[in-house]
MDAnalysis code that builds the backbone (N, CA, C; Angstrom):
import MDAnalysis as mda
import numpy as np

u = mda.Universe.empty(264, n_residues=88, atom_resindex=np.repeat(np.arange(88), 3), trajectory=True)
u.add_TopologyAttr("name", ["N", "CA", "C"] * 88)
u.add_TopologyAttr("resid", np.arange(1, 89))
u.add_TopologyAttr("resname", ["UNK", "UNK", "UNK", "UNK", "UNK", "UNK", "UNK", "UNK", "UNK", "UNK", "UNK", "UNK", "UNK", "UNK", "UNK", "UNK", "UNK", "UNK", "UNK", "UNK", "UNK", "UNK", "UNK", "UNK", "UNK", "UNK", "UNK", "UNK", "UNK", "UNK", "UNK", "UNK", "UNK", "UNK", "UNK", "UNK", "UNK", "UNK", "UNK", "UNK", "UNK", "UNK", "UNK", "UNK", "UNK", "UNK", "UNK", "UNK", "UNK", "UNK", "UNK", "UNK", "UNK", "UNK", "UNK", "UNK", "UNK", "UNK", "UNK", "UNK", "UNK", "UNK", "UNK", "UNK", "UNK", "UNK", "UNK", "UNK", "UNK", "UNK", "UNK", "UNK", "UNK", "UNK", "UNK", "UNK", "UNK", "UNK", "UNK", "UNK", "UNK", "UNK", "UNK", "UNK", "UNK", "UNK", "UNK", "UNK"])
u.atoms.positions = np.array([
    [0.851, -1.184, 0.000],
    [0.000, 0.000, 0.000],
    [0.889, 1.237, 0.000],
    [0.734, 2.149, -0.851],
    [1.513, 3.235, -0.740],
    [0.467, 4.449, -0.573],
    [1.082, 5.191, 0.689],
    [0.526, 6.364, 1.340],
    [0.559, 7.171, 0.286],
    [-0.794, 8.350, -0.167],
    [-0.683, 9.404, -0.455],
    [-1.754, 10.215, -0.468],
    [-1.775, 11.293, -0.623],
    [-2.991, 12.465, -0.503],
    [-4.296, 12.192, -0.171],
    [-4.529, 11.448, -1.146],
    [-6.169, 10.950, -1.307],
    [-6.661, 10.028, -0.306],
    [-5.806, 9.317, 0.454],
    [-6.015, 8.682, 1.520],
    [-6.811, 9.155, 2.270],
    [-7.745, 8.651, 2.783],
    [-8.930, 9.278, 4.110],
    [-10.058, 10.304, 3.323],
    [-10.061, 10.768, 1.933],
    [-10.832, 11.946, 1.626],
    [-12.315, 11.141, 1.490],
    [-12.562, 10.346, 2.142],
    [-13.780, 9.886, 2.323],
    [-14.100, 9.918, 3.818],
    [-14.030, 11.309, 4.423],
    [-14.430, 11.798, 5.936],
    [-14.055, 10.639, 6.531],
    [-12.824, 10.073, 6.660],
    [-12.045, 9.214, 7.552],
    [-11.400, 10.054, 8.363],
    [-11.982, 9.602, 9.670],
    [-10.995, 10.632, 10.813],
    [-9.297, 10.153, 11.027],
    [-8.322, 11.316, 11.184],
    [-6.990, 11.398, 11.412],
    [-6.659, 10.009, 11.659],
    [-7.753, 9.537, 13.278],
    [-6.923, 9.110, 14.479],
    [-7.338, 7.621, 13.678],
    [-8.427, 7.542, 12.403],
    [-8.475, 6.266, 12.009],
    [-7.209, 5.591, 11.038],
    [-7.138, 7.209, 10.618],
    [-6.270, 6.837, 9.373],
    [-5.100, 6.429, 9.773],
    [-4.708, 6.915, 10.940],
    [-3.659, 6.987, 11.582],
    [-3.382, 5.904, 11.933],
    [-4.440, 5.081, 12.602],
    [-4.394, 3.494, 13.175],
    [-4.443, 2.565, 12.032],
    [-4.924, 2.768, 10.974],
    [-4.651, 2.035, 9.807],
    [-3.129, 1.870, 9.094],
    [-2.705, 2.735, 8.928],
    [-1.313, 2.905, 8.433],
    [-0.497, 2.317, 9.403],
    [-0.245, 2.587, 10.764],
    [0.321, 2.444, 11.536],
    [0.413, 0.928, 11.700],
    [-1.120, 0.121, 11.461],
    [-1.168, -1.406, 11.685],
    [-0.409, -1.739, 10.590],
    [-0.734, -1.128, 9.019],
    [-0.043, -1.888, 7.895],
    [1.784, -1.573, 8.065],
    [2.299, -0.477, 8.214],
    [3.611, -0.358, 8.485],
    [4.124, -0.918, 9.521],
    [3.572, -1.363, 10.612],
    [4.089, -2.100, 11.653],
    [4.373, -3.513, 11.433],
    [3.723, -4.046, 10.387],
    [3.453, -5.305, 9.832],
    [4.608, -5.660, 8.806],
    [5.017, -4.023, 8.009],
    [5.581, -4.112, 6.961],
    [7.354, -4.098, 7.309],
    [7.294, -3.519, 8.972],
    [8.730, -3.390, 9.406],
    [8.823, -4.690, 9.772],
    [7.710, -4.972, 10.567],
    [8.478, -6.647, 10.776],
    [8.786, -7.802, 9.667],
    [8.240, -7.347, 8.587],
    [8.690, -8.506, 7.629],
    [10.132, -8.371, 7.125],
    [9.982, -6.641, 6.882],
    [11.581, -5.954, 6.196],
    [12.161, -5.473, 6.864],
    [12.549, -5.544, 8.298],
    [13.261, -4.715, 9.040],
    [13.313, -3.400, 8.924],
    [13.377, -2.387, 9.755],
    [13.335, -0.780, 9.941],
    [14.526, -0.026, 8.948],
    [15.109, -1.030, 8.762],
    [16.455, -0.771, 7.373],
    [15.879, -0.838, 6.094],
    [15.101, -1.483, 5.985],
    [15.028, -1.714, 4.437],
    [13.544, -1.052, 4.324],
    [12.845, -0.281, 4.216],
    [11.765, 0.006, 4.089],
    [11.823, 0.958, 2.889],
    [12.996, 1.279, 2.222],
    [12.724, 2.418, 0.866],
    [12.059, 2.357, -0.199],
    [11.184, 2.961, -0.628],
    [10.043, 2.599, -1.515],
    [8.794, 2.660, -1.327],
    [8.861, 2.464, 0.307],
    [7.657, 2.100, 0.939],
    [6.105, 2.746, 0.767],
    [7.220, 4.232, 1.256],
    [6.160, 5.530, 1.147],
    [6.234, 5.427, 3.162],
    [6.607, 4.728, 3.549],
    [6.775, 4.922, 4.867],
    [7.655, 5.992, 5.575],
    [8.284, 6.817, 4.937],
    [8.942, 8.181, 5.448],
    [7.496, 9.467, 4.978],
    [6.974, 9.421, 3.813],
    [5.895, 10.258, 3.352],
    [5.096, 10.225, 4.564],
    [4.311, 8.874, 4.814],
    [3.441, 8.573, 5.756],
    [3.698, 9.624, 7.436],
    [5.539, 9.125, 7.737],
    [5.505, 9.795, 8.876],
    [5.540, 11.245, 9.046],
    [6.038, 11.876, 7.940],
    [5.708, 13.227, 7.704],
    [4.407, 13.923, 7.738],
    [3.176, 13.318, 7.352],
    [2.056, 13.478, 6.902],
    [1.530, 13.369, 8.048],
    [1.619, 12.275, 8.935],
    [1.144, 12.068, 10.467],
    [2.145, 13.022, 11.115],
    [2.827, 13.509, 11.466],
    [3.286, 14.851, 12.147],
    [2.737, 15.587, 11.908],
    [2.630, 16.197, 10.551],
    [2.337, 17.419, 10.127],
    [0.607, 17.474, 10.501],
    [0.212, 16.669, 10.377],
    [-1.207, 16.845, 10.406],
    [-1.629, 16.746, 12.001],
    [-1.058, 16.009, 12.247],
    [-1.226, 15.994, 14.036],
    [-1.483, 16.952, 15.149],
    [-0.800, 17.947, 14.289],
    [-1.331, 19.224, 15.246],
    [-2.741, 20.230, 14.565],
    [-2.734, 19.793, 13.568],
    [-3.894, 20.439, 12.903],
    [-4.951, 19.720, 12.969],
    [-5.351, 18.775, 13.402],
    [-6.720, 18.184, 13.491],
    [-7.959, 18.771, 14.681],
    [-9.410, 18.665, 14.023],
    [-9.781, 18.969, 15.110],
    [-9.735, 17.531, 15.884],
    [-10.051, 18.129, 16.978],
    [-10.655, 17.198, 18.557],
    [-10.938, 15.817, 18.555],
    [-11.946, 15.715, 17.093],
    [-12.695, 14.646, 16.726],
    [-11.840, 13.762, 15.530],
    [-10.612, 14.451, 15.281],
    [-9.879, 13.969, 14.002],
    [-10.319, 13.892, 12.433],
    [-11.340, 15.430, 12.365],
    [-11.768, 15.463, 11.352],
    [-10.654, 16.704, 10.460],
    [-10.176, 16.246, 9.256],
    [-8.998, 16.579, 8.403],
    [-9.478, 17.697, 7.365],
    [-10.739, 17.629, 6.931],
    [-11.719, 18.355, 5.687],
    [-11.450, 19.814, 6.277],
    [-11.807, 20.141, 7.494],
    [-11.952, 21.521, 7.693],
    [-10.865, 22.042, 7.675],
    [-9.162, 21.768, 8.123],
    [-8.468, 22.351, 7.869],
    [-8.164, 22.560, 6.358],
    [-8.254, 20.735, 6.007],
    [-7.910, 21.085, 4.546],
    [-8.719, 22.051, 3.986],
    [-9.724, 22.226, 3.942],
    [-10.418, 23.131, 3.082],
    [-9.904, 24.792, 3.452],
    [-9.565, 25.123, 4.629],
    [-9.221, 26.258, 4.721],
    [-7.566, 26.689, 4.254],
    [-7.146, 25.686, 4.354],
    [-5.612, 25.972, 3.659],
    [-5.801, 26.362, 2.188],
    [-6.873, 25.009, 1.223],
    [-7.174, 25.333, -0.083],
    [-7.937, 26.748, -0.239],
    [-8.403, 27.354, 0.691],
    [-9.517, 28.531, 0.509],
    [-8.431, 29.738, 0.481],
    [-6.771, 29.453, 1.352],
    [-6.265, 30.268, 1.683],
    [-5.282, 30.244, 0.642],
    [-5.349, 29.518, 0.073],
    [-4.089, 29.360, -1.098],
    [-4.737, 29.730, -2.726],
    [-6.053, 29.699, -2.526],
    [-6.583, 30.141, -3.840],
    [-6.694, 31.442, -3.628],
    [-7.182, 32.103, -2.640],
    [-7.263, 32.989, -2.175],
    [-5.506, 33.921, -2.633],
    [-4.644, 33.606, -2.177],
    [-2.992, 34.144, -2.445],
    [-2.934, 34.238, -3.942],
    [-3.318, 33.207, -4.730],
    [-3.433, 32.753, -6.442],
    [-3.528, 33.819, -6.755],
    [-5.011, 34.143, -6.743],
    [-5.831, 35.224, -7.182],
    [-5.302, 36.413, -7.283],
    [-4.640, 36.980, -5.899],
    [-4.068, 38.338, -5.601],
    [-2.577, 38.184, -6.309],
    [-1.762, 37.488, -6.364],
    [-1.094, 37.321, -7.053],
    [-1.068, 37.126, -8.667],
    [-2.176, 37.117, -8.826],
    [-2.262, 36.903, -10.276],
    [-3.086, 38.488, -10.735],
    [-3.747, 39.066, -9.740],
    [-4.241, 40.142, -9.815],
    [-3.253, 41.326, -9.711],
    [-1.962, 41.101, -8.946],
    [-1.014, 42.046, -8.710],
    [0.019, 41.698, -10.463],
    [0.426, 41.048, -10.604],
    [0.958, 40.854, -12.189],
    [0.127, 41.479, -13.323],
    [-0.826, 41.471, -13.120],
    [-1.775, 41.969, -14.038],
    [-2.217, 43.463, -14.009],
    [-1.797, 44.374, -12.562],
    [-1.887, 45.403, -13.025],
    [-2.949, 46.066, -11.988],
    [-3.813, 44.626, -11.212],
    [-5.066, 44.930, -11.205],
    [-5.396, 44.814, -9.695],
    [-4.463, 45.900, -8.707],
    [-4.489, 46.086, -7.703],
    [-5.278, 46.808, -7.094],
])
């Protein structure tokens, strides 16, 4: 299984997603040892669970931040594309 983005965007909470991955990589170190895991997507994974870890709400729901980062980054687009253009 390789970790990426789209993982959980079916209102899967953090702390599930979190326990899912965690069971399959725990499974996957013991077969390949903590040495050999490159390829895995198991360094992505632990990045992704940090990073998100402090941003979840309460309930380990992921949508609301995500959506406000995307609201805040289209949001930057725009003005940036509005400042090139003249159209400040």
């Amino acid at each position: 299984m390789f970790f990426d983005q789209s993982y959980g965007q079916n209102n899967e909470s953090y702390y599930s997603i979190v326990s899912k991955m965690d069971r399959y990589y725990d499974s996957l170190i013991h077969i390949r040892g903590i040495n050999n895991m490159q390829g895995t997507g198991f360094k992505s994974y632990i990045r992704w669970k940090e990073y998100w870890l402090t941003k979840v709400n309460p309930d380990g729901n992921i949508e609301a931040t995500q959506t406000a980062i995307l609201n805040y980054t289209n949001a930057f687009n725009q003005l940036k594309s509005n400042i090139s253009k003249g159209e400040f």
